[in-house]
C-alpha positions in Angstrom: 5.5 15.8 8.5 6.2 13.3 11.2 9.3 13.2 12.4 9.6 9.5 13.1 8.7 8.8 9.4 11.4 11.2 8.9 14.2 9.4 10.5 13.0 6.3 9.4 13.5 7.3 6.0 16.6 8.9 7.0 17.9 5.7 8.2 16.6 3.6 5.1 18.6 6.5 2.4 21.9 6.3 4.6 21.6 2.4 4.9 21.3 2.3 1.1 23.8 4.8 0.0 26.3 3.2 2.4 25.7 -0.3 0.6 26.0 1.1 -2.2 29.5 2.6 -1.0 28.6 6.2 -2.0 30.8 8.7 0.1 31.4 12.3 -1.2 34.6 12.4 1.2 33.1 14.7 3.1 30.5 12.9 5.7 28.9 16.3 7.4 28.0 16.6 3.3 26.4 13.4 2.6 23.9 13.1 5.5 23.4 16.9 5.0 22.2 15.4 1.4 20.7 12.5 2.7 18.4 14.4 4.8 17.6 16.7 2.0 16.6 13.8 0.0 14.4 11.6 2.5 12.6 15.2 3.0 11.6 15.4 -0.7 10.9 11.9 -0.7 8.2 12.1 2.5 7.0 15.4 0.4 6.6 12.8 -3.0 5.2 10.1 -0.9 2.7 12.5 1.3 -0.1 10.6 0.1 1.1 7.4 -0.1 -0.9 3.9 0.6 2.2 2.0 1.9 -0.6 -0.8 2.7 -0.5 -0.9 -1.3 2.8 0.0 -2.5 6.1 -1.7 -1.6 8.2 0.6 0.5 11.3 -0.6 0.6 11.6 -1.0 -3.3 10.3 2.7 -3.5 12.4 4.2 -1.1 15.8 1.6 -2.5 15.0 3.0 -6.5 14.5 6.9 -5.3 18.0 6.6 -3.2 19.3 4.8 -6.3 18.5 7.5 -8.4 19.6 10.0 -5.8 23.0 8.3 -6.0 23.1 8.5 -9.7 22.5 12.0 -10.4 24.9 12.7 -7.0 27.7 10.7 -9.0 27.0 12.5 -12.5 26.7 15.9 -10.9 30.6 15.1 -9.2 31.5 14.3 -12.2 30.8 17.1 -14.0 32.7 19.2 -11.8 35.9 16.8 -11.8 
């Protein structure tokens, strides 16, 4: 996996989670998480054509759903 990618996507969950005003309340957590998540979403996306498919509205609905299940998970354990 290519680290730059890595970062990039990184970047692009963070960026999108922190419009989206999710915080845990405990930062070392989240980009913990967020790392976790761009991982499986470079190990989904492997194969990719990005010359075909629309990046940013692939990465903005995986983060989206990310978020989601993160807030239903907290939720259950609230």
């Amino acid at each position: 996996m290519n680290n730059i990618k890595l970062v990039e996507t990184v970047a692009d969950i963070s960026y999108i989670a922190g419009y989206k005003q999710h915080y845990s309340g405990n930062s070392r957590f989240d980009i913990a998480e967020f790392i976790l998540w761009a991982k499986e979403f470079e190990k989904i996306h492997k194969d990719t054509d990005w010359y075909n498919e629309d990046y940013m509205l692939t990465i903005e609905l995986y983060a989206n759903e990310k978020i989601k299940q993160a807030l239903a998970d907290k939720s259950i354990f609230d």
